[in-house]
C-alpha positions in Angstrom: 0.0 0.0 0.0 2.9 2.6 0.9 4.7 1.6 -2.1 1.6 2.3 -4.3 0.8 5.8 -2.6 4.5 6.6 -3.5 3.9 6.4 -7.0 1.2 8.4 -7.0 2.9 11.1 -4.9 5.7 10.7 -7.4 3.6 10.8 -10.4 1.3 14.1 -9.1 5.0 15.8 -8.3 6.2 15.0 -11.9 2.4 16.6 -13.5 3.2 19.6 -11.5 6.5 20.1 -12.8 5.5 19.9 -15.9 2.1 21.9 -16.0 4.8 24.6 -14.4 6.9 24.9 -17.4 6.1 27.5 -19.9 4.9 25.2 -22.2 3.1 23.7 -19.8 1.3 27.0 -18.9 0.4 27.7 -22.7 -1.1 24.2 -22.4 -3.2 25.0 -20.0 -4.3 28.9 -21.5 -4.5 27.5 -24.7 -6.8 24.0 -23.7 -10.1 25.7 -25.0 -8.8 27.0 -28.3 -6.9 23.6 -29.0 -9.9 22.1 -28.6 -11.7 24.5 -30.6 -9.8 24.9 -33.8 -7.4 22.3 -33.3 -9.3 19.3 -32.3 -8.6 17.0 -35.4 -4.9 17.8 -35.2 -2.6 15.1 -34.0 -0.1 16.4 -31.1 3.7 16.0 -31.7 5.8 17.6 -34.5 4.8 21.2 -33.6 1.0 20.3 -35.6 -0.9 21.9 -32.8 1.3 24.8 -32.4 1.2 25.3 -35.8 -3.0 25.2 -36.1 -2.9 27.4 -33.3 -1.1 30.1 -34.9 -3.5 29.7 -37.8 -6.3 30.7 -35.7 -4.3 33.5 -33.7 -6.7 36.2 -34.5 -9.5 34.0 -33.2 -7.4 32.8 -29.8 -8.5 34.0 -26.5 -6.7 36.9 -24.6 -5.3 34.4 -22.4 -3.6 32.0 -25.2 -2.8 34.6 -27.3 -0.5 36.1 -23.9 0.9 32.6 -23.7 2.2 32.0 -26.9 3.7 35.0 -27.1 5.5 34.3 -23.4 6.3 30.8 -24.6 8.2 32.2 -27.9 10.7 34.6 -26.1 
């Protein structure tokens, strides 16, 4: 039982890291516009990235101030 509650300590330490990256943060002000313009687009290779700066006129305030924090 402890063994299996360290793994999941582990794992929740290793999603916070990572949600706490830039990248992570534009995931997260950028989830609702993914999903709106981007939602056939497979992730990897920069795709989503790329469909999102297809639709930046049409991004939220929020996304729009992420990618552009994410690119310096």
């Amino acid at each position: 039982m402890r063994k299996k509650a360290i793994v999941v300590v582990a794992f929740a330490a290793l999603a916070l890291v990572r949600w706490a990256t830039p990248a992570g943060a534009q995931m997260m002000a950028c989830a609702a516009d993914r999903e709106k313009f981007c939602s056939g687009v497979p992730m990897g290779g920069g795709r989503i990235a790329a469909c999102l700066q297809e639709h930046a006129a049409q991004l939220s305030d929020a996304c729009k101030t992420a990618m552009i924090a994410h690119a310096k």
